[in-house]
C-alpha positions as CSV (number, residue, x, y, z in Angstrom):
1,X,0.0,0.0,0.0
2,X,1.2,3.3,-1.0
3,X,0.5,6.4,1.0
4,X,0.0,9.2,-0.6
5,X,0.6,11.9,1.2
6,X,4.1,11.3,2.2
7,X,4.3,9.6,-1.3
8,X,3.5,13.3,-3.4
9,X,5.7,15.4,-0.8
10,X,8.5,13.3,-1.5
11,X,8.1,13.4,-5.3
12,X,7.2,17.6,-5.0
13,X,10.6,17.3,-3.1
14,X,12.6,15.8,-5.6
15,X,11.4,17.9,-8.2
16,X,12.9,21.0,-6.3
17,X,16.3,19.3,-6.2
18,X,16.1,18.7,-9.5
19,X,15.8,22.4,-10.0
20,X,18.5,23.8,-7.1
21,X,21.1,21.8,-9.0
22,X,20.7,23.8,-11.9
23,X,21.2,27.3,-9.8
24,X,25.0,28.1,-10.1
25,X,24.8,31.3,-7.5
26,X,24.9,29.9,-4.1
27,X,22.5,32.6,-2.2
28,X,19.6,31.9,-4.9
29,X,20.1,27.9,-4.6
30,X,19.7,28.3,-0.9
31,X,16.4,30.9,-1.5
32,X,15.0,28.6,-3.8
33,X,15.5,25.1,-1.7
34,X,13.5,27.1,0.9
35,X,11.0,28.6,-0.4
36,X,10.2,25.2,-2.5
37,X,10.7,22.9,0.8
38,X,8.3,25.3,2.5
39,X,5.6,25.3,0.0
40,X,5.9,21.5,-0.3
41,X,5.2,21.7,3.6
42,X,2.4,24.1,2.7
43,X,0.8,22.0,0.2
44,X,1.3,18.8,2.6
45,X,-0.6,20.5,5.2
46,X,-3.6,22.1,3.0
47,X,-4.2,18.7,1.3
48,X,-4.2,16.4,4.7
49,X,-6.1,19.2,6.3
50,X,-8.5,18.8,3.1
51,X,-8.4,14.9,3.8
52,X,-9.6,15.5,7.8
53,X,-12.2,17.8,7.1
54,X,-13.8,15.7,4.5
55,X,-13.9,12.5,6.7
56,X,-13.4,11.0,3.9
57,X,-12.7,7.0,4.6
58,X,-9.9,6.7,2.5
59,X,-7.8,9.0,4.9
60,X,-5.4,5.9,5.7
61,X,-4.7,6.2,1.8
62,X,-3.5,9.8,2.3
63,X,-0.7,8.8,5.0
64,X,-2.3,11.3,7.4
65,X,-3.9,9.1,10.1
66,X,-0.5,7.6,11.4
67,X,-0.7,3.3,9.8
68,X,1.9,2.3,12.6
69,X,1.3,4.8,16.0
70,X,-0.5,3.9,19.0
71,X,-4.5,4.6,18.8
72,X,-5.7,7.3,17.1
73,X,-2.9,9.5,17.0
74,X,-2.1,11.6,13.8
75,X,0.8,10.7,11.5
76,X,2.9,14.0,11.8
77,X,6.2,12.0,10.3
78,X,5.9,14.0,6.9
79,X,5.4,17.4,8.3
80,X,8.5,16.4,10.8
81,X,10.7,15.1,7.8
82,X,10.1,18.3,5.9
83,X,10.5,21.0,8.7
84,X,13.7,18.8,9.2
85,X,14.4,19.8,5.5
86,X,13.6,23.4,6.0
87,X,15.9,24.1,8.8
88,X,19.0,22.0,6.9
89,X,18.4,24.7,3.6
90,X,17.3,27.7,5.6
91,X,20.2,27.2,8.0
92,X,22.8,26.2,5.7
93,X,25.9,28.7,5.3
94,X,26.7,29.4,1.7
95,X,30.6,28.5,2.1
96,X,29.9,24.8,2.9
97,X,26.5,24.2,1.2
98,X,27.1,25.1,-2.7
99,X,24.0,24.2,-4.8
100,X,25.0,20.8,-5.3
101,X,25.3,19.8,-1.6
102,X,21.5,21.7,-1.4
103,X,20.2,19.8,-3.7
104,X,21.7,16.8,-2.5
105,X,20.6,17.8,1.1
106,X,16.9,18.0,-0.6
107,X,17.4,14.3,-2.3
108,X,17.5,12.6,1.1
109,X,14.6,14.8,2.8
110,X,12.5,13.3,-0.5
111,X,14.0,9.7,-0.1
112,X,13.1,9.9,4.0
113,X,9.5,11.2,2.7
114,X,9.0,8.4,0.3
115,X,10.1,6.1,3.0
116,X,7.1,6.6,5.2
117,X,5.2,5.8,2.1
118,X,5.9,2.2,1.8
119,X,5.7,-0.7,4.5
120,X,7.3,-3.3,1.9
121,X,10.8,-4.6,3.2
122,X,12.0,-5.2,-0.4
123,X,10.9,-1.0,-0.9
124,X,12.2,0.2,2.1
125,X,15.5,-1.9,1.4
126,X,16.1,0.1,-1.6
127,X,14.9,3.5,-0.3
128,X,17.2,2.8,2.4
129,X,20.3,2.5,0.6
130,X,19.5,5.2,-2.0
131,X,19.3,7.3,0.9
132,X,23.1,6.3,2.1
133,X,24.3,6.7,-1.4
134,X,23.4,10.2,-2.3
135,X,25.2,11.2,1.3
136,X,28.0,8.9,0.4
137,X,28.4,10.3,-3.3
138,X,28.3,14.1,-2.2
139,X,30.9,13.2,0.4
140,X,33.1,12.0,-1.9
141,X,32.5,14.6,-4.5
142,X,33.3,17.2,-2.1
143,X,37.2,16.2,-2.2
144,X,39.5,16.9,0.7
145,X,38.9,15.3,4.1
146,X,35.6,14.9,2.7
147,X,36.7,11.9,0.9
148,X,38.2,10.3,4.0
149,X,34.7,10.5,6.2
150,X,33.3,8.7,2.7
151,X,35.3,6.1,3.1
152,X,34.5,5.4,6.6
153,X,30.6,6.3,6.2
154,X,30.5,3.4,4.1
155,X,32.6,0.9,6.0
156,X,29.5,1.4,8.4
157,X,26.6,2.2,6.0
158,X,27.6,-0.9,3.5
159,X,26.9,-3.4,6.6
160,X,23.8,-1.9,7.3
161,X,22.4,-2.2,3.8
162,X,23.5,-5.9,3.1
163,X,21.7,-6.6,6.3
164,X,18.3,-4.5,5.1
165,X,18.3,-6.8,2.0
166,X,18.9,-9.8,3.9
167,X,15.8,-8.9,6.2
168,X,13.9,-8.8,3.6
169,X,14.6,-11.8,1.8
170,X,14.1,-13.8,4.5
171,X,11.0,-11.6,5.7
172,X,8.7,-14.7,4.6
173,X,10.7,-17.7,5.4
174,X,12.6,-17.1,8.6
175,X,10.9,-14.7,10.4
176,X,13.2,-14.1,13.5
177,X,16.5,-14.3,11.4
178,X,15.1,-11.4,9.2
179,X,14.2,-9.3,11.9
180,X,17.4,-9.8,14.4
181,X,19.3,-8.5,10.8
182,X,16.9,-5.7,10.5
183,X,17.7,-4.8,13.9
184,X,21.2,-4.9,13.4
185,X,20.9,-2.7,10.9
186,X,18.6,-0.5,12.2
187,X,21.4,-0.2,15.1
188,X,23.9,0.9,12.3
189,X,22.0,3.5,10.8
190,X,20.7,5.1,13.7
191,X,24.3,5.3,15.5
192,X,23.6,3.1,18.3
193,X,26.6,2.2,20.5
194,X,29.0,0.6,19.5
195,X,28.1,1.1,16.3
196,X,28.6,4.9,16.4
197,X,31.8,5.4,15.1
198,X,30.3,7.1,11.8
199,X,28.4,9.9,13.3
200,X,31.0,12.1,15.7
201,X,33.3,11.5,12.5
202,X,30.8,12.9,10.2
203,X,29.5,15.3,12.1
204,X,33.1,16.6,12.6
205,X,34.2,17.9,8.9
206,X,30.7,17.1,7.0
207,X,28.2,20.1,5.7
208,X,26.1,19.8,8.9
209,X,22.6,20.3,6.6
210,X,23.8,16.9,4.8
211,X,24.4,15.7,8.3
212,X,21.1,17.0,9.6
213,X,19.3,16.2,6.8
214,X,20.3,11.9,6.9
215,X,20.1,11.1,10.6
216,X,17.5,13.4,11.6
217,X,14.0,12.2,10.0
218,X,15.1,8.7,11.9
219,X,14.5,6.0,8.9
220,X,15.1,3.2,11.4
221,X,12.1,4.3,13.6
222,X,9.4,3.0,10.6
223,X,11.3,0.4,9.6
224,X,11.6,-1.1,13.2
225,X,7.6,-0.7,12.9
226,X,7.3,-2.3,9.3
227,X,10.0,-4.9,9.8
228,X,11.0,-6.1,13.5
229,X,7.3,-5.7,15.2
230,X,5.4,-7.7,12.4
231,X,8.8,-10.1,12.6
232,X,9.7,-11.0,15.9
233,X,8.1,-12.2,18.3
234,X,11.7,-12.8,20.8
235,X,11.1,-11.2,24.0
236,X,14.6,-11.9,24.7
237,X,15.9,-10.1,22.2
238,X,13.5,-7.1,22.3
239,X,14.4,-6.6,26.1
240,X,18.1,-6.8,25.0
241,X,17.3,-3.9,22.4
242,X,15.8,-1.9,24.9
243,X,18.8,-2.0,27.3
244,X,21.4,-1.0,24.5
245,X,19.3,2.0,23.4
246,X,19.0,2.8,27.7
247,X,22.6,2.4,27.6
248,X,23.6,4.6,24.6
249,X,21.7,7.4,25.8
250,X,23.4,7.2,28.9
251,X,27.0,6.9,27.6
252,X,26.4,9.3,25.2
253,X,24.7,12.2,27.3
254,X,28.2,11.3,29.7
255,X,30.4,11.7,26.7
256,X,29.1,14.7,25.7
257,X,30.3,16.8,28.6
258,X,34.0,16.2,28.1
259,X,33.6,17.1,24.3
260,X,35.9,20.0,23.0
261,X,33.8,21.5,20.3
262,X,30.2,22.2,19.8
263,X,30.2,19.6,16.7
264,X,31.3,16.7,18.5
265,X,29.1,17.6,21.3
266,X,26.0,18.1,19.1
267,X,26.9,14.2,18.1
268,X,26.6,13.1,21.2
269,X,23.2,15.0,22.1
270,X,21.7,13.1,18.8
271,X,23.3,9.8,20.2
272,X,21.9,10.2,23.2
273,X,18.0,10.9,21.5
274,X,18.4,8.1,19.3
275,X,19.4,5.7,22.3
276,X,15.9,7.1,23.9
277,X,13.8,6.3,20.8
278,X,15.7,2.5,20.4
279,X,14.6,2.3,24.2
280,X,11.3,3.6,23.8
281,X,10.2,1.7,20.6
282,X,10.7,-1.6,22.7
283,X,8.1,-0.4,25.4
284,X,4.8,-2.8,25.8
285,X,3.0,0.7,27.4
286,X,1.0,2.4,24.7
287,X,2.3,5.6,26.7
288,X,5.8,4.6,26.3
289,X,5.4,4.1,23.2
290,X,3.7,7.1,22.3
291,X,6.7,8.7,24.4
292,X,8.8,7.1,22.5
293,X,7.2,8.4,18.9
294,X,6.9,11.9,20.5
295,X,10.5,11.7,21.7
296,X,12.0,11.1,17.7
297,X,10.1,13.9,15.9
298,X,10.8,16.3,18.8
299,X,14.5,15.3,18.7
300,X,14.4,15.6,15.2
301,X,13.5,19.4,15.0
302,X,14.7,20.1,17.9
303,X,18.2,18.9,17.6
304,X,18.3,19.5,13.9
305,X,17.6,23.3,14.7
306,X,20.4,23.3,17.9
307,X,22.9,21.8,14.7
308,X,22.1,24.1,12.3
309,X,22.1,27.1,14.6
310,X,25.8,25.8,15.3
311,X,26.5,25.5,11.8
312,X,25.3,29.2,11.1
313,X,27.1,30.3,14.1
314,X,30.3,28.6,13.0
315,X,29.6,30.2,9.4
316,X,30.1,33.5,11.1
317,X,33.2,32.9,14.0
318,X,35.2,29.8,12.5
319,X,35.7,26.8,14.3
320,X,33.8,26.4,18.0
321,X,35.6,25.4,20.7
322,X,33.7,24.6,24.3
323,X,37.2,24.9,26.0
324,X,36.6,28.1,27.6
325,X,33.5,30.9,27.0
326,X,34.4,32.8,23.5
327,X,31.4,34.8,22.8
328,X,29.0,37.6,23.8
329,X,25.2,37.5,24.4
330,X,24.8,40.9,23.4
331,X,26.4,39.8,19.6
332,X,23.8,37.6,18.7
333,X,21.1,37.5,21.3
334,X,18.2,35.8,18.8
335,X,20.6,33.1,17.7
336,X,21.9,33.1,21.4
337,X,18.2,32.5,22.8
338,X,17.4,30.0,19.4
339,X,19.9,28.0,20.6
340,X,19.2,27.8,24.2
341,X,15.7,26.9,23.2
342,X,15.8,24.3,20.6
343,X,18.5,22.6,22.4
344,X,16.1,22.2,25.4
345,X,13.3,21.6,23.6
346,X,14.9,18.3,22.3
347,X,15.3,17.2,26.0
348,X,12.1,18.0,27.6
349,X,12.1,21.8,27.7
350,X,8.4,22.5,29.9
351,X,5.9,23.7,27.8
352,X,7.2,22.1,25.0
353,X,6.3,19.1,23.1
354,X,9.5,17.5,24.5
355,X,8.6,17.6,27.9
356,X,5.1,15.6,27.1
357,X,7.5,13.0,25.2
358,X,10.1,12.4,28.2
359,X,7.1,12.4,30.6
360,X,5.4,10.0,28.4
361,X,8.3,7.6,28.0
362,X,9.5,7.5,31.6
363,X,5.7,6.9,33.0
364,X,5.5,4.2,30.6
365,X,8.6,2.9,31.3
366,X,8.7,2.7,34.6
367,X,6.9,-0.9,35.4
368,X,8.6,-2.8,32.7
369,X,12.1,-1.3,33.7
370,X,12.1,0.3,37.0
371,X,15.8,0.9,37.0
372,X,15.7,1.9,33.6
373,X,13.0,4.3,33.6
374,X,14.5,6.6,36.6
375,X,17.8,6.5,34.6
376,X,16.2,8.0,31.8
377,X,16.0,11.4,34.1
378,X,19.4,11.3,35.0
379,X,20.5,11.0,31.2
380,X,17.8,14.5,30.4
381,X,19.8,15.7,33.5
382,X,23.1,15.1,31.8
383,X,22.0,16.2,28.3
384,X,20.7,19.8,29.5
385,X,23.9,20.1,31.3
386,X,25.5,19.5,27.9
387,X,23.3,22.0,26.1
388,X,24.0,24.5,29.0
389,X,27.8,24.2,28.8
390,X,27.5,24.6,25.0
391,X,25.6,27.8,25.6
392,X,27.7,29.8,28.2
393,X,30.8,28.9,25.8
394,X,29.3,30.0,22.8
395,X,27.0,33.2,23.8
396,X,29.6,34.4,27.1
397,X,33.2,35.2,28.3
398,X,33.4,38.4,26.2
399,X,31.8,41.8,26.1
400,X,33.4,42.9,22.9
401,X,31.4,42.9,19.7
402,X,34.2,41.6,16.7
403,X,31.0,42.4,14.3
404,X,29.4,39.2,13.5
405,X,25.8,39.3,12.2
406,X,23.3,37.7,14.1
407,X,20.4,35.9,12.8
408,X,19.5,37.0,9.0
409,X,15.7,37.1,8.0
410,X,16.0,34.0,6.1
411,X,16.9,32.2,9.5
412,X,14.7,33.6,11.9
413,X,11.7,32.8,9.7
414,X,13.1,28.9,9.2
415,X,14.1,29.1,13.0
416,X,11.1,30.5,13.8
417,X,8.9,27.8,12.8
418,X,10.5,25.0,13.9
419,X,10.3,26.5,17.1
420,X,6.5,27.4,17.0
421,X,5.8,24.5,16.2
422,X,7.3,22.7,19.3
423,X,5.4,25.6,21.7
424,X,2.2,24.9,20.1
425,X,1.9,21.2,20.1
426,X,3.7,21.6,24.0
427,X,0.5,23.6,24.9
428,X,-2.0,21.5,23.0
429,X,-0.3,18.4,22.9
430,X,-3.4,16.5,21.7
431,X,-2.7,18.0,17.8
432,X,0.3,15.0,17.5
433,X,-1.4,12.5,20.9
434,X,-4.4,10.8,20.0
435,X,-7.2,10.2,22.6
436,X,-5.4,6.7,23.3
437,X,-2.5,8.0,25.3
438,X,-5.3,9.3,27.6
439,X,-7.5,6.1,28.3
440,X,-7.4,4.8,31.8
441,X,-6.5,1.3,30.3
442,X,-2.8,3.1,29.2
443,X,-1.2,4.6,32.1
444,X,2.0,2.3,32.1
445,X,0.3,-1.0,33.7
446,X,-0.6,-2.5,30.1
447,X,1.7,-4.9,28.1
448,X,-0.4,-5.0,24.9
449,X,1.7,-4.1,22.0
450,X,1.0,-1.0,19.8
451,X,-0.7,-1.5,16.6
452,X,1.3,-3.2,14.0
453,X,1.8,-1.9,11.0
454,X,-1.6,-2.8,9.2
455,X,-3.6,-1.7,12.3
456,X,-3.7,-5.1,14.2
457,X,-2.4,-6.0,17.8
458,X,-1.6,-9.7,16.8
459,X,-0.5,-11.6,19.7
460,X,3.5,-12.2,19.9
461,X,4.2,-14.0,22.6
């Protein structure tokens, strides 16, 4: 079945691509990728709001009535994946982002799009790698050091997509073995320790919209719905998956104190998410798991915003170190309070979306894994810390003003709407949280899967 909604966004978005490549002045490739990513967002959200009003019953054809969440929650993934898109073009400094890594940028956020389209391994397989391989190809078009991260994305990436087509060949005739190598290479992709090695490396010298752009719309999330839940039926092993993603958010929010620069320790923040959502994912509590859902697409604006607002920030002063404070509030005071925001939003920021999704995921956590569930507050503890220490090193220590511009029009518009739209759903969280999350039947206590992918509950034990 072919959803249609993320389906035409996806195509709408590779059409714009198609056209930025073309552009040979940077400043009007980067006007043009955002104006066209923002009307695609603006013809994604007329038509599904179309689709809602209408009551029409085909609206699991659209895409817009989420096929794989918990009750009767609304699929926001495409309008996630695309603000995701909007922030790595709006944001993206001209020196590191020619038209050809914009248009490439645009190419994945199409290929993620397109993904939530499909529930077929075989499909997903394919949109999977293509995904990898436009990253991979602009790397190593880039030249320089570029070439060397290449090489070492795919030592890590090539894994991951043997796996993926492994899964999916033996979808139909060994059930478990196809979704133990789906996991595996979910686990890959998605930077999961110790498979991480790709991400601080990349995020260290690559164009951080290509960077953004590739591990924020969080492909693993649907295809651990379309693959490992219809799959596996291995408590064992889903327990196990749980425990590495508790683990890797744990490490990773450690690690990310004692980091140097702002890159590095913006790798680390997105390790930690990710080990949250691979924790959350494996949670029999329709809150969890809702938690868990809520936790990825605020993690994916949130933290792509905190990167991006980095990258513009490194655009203007050079490299960023977090060794001692080297800047001045008074400079930039709207990027300054940007990046405060968005980097708090992403771990639970009150009267944002994210703190509904780590409220969510530790009250339904909290039975299945005691232990687990209170560590998931120490590791939002950590992870503001980190965000805090970026902040006072990069916005204080220095009163005067060498000139740098702070946020341009182009940016505080892009910026600007990724962060109303965190506020909003954080005051009226029920626009993203279907009546489900709500029911006395789901406070935590219930061990009844989600929905699978086709709207079932089948019985895997």
């Amino acid at each position: 079945m072919i959803h249609i909604l993320p389906a035409g966004a996806g195509l709408l978005l590779a059409g714009v691509a198609l056209h930025v490549v073309r552009i040979r002045d940077g400043q009007a490739a980067r006007k043009i990728a955002t104006i066209g990513s923002a009307a695609v967002l603006l013809v994604l959200a007329t038509t599904a709001a179309i689709a809602a009003a209408t009551g029409a019953p085909e609206l699991d054809l659209f895409g817009f009535r989420a096929h794989w969440d918990c009750g009767e929650g609304r699929d926001v993934a495409p309008f996630v994946d695309l603000l995701v898109v909007l922030l790595a073009v709006g944001m993206a400094p001209l020196a590191s982002h020619p038209p050809r890594t914009l248009s490439a940028v645009l190419q994945v956020g199409a290929l993620a799009l397109l993904f939530l389209a499909f529930s077929e391994p075989w499909v997903l397989a394919v949109l999977w790698a293509l995904s990898a391989a436009v990253v991979a190809r602009e790397l190593s078009a880039s030249g320089g050091s570029s070439c060397v991260m290449s090489r070492a994305f795919r030592r890590y990436q090539a894994p991951s997509l043997l796996l993926m087509f492994v899964a999916a060949a033996l979808a139909s005739v060994a059930p478990v073995a196809a979704a133990v190598c789906w996991l595996v290479a979910i686990c890959i992709r998605e930077a999961i320790v110790p498979m991480h090695g790709w991400l601080p490396a990349l995020m260290a010298k690559a164009p951080l919209g290509l960077v953004v752009v590739f591990v924020g719309p969080q492909l693993g999330v649907h295809a651990h719905v379309c693959g490992v839940r219809t799959l596996l039926g291995v408590e064992q092993v889903e327990h196990l998956f749980a425990v590495v993603g508790a683990g890797t958010a744990l490490l990773a929010a450690a690690l990310g104190l004692v980091q140097k620069d702002a890159r590095r320790a913006a790798a680390w923040l997105i390790i930690s998410q990710t080990g949250l959502v691979a924790f959350g994912v494996e949670n029999a509590s329709a809150v969890g798991w809702a938690g868990a859902v809520l936790t990825w697409q605020v993690g994916a604006i949130g933290t792509s915003g905190f990167v991006m607002t980095i990258a513009a920030l490194e655009a203007r002063r050079g490299a960023l170190s977090l060794t001692k404070p080297g800047g001045s509030f008074a400079r930039t005071p709207r990027m300054a309070v940007a990046f405060l925001f968005l980097g708090f939003a992403s771990v639970g920021l009150p009267m944002t979306i994210g703190f509904v999704a780590e409220d969510l995921l530790v009250q339904g956590s909290i039975d299945e894994y005691p232990q687990i569930g209170l560590m998931l507050i120490v590791v939002t503890a950590l992870n503001g810390m980190n965000i805090m220490r970026c902040f006072f090193a990069l916005f204080s220590g220095q009163r005067d003003h060498v000139g740098e511009r702070d946020l341009t029009r182009l940016e505080v518009v892009v910026l600007t709407a990724a962060m109303a739209a965190l506020l909003v759903t954080g005051v009226a969280p029920r626009l993203v949280l279907g009546p489900a999350t709500n029911t006395p039947a789901d406070t935590g206590h219930t061990h009844s899967r989600p929905p699978s992918v086709d709207g079932a509950n089948p019985d895997r034990k």
